[in-house]
C-alpha positions in Angstrom: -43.4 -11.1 6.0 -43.7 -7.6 4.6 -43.3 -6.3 1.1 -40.3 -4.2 2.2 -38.8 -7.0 4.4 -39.1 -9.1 0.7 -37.4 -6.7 -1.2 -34.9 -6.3 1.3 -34.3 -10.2 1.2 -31.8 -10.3 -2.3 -29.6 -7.9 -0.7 -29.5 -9.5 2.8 -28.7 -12.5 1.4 -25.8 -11.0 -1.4 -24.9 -9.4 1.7 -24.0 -12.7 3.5 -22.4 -14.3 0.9 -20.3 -11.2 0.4 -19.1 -11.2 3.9 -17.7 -14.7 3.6 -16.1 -14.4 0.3 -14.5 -10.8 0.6 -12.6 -11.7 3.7 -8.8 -12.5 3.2 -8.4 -16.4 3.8 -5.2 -18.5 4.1 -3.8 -19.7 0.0 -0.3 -21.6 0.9 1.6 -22.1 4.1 5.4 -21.4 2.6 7.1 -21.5 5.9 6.7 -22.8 9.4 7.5 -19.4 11.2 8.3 -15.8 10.8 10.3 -14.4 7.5 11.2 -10.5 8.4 13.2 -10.2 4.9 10.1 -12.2 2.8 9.5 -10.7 -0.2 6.1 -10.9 -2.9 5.6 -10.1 -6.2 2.4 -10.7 -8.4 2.7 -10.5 -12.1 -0.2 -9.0 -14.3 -1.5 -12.8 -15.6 -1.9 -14.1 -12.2 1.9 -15.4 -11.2 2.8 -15.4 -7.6 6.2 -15.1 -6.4 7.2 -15.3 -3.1 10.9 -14.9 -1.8 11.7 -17.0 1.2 15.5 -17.6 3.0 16.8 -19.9 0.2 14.0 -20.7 -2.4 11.5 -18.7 -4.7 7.9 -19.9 -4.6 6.2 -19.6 -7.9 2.1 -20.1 -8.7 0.6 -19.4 -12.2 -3.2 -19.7 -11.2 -3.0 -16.5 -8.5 -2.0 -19.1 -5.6 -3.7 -22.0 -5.7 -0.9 -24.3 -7.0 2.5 -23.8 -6.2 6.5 -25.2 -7.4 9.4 -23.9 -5.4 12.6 -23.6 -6.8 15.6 -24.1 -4.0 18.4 -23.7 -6.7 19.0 -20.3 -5.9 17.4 -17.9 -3.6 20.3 -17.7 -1.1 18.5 -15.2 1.0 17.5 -13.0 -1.7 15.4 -10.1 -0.6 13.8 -8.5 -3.2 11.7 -9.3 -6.8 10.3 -7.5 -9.1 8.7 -8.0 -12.4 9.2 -5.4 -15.3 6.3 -7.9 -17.4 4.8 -10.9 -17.6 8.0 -12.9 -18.1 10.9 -10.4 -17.2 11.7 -10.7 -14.0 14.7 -9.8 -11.5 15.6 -11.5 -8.2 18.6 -9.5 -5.7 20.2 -8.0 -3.2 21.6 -10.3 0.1 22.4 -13.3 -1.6 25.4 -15.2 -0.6 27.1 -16.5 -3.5 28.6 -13.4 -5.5 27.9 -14.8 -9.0 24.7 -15.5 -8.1 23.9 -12.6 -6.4 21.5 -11.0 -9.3 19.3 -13.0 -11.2 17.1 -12.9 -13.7 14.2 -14.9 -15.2 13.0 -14.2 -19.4 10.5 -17.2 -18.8 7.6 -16.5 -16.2 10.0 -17.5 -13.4 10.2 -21.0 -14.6 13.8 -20.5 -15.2 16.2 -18.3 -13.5 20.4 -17.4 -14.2 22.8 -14.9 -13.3 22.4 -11.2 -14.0 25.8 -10.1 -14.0 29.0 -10.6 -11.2 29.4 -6.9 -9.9 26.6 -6.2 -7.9 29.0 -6.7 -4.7 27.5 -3.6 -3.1 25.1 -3.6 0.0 22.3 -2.7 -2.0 19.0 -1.5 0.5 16.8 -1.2 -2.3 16.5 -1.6 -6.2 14.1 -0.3 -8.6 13.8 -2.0 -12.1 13.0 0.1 -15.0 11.3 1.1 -18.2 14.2 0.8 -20.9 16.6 -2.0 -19.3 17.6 0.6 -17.0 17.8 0.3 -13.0 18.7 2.3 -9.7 20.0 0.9 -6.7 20.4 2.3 -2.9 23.7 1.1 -1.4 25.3 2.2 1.8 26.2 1.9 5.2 27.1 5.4 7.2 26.7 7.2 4.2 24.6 6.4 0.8 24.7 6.5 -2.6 22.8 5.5 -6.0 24.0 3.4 -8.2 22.7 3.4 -11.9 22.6 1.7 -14.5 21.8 -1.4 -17.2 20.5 -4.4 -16.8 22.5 -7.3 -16.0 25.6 -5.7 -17.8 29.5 -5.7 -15.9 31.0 -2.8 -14.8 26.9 -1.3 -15.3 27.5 0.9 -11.3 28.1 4.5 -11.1 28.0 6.2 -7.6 25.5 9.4 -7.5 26.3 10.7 -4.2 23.4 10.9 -2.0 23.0 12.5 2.0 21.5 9.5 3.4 22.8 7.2 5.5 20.3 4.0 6.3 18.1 4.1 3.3 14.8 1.9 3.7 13.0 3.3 0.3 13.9 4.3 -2.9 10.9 4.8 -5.1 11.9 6.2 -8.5 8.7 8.3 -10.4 9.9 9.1 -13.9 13.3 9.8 -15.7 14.1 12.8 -13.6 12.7 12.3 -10.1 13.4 10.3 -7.3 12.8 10.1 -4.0 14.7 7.9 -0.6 13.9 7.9 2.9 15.4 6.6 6.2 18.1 7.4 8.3 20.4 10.6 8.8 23.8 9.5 9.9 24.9 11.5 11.7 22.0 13.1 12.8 21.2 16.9 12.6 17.4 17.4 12.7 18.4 21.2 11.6 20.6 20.0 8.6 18.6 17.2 6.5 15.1 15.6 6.2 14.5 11.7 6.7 13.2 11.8 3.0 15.2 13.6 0.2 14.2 14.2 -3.7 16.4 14.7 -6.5 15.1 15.9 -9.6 17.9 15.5 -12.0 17.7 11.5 -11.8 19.9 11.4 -8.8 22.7 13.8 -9.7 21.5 16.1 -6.9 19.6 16.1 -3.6 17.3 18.3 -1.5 14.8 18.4 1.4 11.6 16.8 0.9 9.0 18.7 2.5 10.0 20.6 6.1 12.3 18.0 7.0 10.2 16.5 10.0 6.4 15.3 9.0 7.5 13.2 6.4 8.9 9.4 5.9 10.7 7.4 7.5 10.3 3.7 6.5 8.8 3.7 3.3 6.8 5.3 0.6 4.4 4.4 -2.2 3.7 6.7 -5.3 0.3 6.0 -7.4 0.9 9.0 -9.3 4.0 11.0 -10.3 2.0 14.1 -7.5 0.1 12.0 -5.0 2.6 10.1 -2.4 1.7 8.2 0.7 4.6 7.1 3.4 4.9 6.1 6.8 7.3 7.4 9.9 8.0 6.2 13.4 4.3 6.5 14.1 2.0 8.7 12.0 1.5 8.3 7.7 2.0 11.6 5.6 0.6 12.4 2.7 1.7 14.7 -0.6 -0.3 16.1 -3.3 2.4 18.5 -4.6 5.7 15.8 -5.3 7.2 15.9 -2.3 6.9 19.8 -1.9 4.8 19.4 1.4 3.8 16.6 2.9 1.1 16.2 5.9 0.3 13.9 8.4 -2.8 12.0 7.9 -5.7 11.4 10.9 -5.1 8.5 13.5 -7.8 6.7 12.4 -8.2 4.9 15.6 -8.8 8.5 17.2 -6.7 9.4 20.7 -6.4 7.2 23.6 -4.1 5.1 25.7 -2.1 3.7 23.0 0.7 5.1 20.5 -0.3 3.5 17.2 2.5 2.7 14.2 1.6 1.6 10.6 3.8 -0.3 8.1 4.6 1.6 4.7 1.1 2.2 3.0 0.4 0.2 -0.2 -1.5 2.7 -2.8 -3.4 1.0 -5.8 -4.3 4.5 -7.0 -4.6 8.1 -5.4 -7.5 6.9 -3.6 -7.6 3.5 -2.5 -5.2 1.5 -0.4 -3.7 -0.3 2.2 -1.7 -0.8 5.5 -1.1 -2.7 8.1 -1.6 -1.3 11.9 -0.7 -1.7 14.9 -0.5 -0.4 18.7 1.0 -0.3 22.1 0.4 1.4 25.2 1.7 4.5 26.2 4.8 4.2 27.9 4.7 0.2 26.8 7.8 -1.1 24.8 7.8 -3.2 21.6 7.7 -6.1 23.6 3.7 -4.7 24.4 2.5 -3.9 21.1 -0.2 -5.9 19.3 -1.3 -6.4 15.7 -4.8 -4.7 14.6 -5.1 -6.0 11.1 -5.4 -4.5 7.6 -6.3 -1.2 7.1 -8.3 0.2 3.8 -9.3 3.7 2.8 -11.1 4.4 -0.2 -10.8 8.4 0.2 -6.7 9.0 -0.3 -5.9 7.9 3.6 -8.8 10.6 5.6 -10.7 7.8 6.8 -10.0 3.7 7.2 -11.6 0.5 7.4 -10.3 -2.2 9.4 -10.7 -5.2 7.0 -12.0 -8.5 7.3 -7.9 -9.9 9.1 -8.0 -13.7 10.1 -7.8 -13.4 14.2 -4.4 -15.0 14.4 -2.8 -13.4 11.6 -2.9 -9.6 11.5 0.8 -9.0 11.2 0.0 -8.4 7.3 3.7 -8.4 5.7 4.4 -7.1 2.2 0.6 -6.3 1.3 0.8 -6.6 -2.6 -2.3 -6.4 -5.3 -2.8 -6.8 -8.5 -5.8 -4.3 -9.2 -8.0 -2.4 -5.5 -9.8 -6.0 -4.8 -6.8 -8.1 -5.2 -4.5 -8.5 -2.8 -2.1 -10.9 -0.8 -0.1 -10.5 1.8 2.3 -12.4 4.1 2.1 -13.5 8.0 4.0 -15.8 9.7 4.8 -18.2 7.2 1.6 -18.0 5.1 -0.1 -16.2 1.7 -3.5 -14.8 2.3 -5.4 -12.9 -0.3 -8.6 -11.7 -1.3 -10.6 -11.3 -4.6 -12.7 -7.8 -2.8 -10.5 -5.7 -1.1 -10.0 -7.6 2.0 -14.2 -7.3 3.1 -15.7 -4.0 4.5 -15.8 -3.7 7.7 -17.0 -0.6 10.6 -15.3 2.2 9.4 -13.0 3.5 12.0 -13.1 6.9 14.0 -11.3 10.0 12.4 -10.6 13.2 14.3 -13.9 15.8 13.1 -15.9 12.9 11.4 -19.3 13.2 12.0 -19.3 17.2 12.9 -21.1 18.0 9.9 -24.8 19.0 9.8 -25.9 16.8 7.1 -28.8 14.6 6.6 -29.2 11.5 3.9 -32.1 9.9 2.9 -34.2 7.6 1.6 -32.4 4.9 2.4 -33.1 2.5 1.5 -33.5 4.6 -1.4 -34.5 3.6 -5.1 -34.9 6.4 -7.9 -33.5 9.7 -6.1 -31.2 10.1 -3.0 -31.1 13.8 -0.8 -28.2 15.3 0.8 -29.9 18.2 2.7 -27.4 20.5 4.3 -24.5 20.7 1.7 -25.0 24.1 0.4 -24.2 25.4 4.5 -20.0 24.1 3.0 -19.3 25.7 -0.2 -15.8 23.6 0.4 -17.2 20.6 0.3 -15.7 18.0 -1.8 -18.1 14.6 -2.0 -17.3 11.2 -3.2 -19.8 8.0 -3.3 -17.9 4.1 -3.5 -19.6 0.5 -4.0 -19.4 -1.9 -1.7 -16.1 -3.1 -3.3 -14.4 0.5 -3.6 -15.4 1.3 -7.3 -15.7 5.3 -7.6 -19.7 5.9 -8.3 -19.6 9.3 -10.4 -22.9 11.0 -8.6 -23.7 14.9 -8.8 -24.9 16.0 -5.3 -24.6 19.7 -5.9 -27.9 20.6 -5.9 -28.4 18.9 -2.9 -29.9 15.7 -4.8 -28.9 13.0 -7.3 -30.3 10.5 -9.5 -29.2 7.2 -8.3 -31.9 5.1 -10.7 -29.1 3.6 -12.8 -27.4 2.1 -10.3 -27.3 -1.8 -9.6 -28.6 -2.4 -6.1 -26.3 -3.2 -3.4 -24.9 -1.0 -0.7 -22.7 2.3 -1.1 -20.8 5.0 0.9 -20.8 8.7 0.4 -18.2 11.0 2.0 -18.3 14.6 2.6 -14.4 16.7 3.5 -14.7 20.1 4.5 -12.6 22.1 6.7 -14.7 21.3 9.4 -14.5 17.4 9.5 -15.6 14.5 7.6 -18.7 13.3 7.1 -20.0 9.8 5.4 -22.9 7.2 5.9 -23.8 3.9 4.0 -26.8 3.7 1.8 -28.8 0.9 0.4 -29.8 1.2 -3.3 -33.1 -0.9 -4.0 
């Protein structure tokens, strides 16, 4: 065996153990079929909470045990944890004075929040300050606002929505829905809308056509990600603009769609694709699996999905390398971002005129070619997503401090998007 075959041993073999430990894997099995309304939360010290028909599931130890409480539940649809042991349970339960709940125990414990939430609330944000804002409506929408679990708490802020599927509010002022215009008028209103004066007010998000649709997710107050019929956008500015982001899987035969995108920050996140064929119906499409980026949505992974289950339902994490999510009846998660897998194709990836090396590489790593984009904007991530802080401008960059393993730099420019792997000896 030679000497650089030896020292390439270690990594191999972290290598291998990382691609069977980084995968999502099966947890719990809370249902024998398919749960469209399912609903999970994960608390910051590890609790699990998963809403199911008529029961709420509830682990301490980040799944492996699990209790399930069938005293309430009543086809709830939506939880939410404002701390560790705070926690709210609504919307779609049957019985009217136990149509709110709300736990001050860690979810060991739940009781009524109140009798007047006999709206049909679409979606419900918890806040800061025992405050909350609801979406309610039918042909038309509103936002309710409010206190928590106080009567009488609902005051109507009219809204020009009709079928709202998101609310997401950012801070005390701003707020953003999307969904449905009833009736519609593509000339008159935009399927996402922002107020700025905490719901008061509305206006057009963006132009009124590349934006959301089905959902959104903020990491920052600026930076939003959402998805429509069948393309995600993307907004740096609040909602001012929004684009559409690359179809990662490139151009073919198929018209691809995406579930609302879940962002752990500006950067790195997660969504779950799928596909059918062009002139196919929904009857046609097929599940692709988990989707990761680790450069704010211009390039994906597909990650390490069990075969079976790729439906990936309410994707939910607790920092960028945990994460669970639902599919047909089960909880799977992972502990590193779901495994790395082939990064997929991105429309002008790989036109750039840029060469890397040594790799493997040990005290100094070379990017020749970089000075030919003065726009170029370069990042480097570890295996598991972590931001690697490396100077490049001059072409070159001292890598010596770094642990080895394996890492990926990316290059944007106008003209494309570059990136390669690297192995650090």
């Amino acid at each position: 065996m030679s000497s650089f075959v030896k020292l390439l041993m270690p990594i191999i073999v972290v290598l291998w153990g990382l691609a069977g430990y980084t995968q999502w894997y099966e947890i719990y099995q809370y249902s024998n079929g398919f749960g469209i309304q399912d609903n999970i939360e994960v608390t910051e010290d590890g609790k699990v909470f998963i809403l199911h028909v008529d029961s709420i599931h509830r682990s301490i130890d980040f799944g492996e045990t699990w209790s399930i409480d069938s005293s309430w539940g009543n086809g709830a649809t939506k939880i939410q944890f404002v701390s560790a042991d705070t926690g709210y349970v609504c919307c779609g339960l049957e019985d009217y004075e136990e149509n709110h709940l709300m736990t001050i125990d860690g979810g060991l414990t739940w009781m009524p929040c109140g009798t007047d939430i006999n709206f049909a609330i679409l979606d419900i944000e918890y806040l800061p300050g025992n405050l909350v804002k609801a979406a309610e409506g039918g042909l038309s929408s509103f936002v309710l606002g409010g206190k928590y679990c106080l009567s009488l708490i609902w005051q109507d802020d009219l809204a020009t929505m009709g079928e709202v599927y998101d609310l997401d509010v950012l801070n005390d002022s701003v707020m953003f829905m999307c969904g449905e215009i009833f009736p519609y008028d593509p000339f008159a209103f935009s399927t996402t809308i922002k107020s700025l004066n905490n719901g008061e007010s509305w206006q057009v998000s963006g132009d009124g056509f590349d934006v959301p649709y089905f959902g959104m997710d903020w990491p920052t107050d600026s930076v939003g990600y959402g998805n429509g019929l069948i393309n995600m956008y993307k907004t740096i500015d609040q909602g001012e603009t929004w684009f559409k982001l690359p179809n990662p899987f490139g151009e073919d035969d198929y018209i691809y769609y995406y579930a609302p995108p879940v962002f752990i920050n500006k950067e790195i996140g997660y969504v779950q694709g799928g596909r059918y064929p062009v002139g196919g119906t929904s009857s046609d499409s097929e599940n692709l699996g988990i989707l990761r980026t680790i450069d704010g949505g211009m390039s994906w992974y597909i990650t390490d999905t069990p075969e079976d289950f790729k439906c990936g339902q309410d994707i939910t994490c607790l920092n960028e390398d945990t994460c669970y999510y639902l599919c047909k009846g089960k909880l799977f998660r992972t502990f590193n971002g779901g495994g790395i897998g082939e990064p997929l194709s991105v429309t002008g990836q790989q036109h750039l005129s840029l060469t890397l090396h040594p790799n493997p590489a040990t005290d100094l790593l070379f990017l020749e070619g970089l000075a030919s984009y003065p726009d170029a904007v370069w990042s480097t991530y570890s295996i598991s997503g972590q931001t690697i802080p490396l100077d490049l401008w001059n072409g070159h960059a001292d890598i010596s401090h770094l642990p080895p393993g394996i890492y990926l730099t990316t290059v944007q420019t106008q003209q494309g998007i570059w990136r390669e792997k690297w192995v650090k000896l």
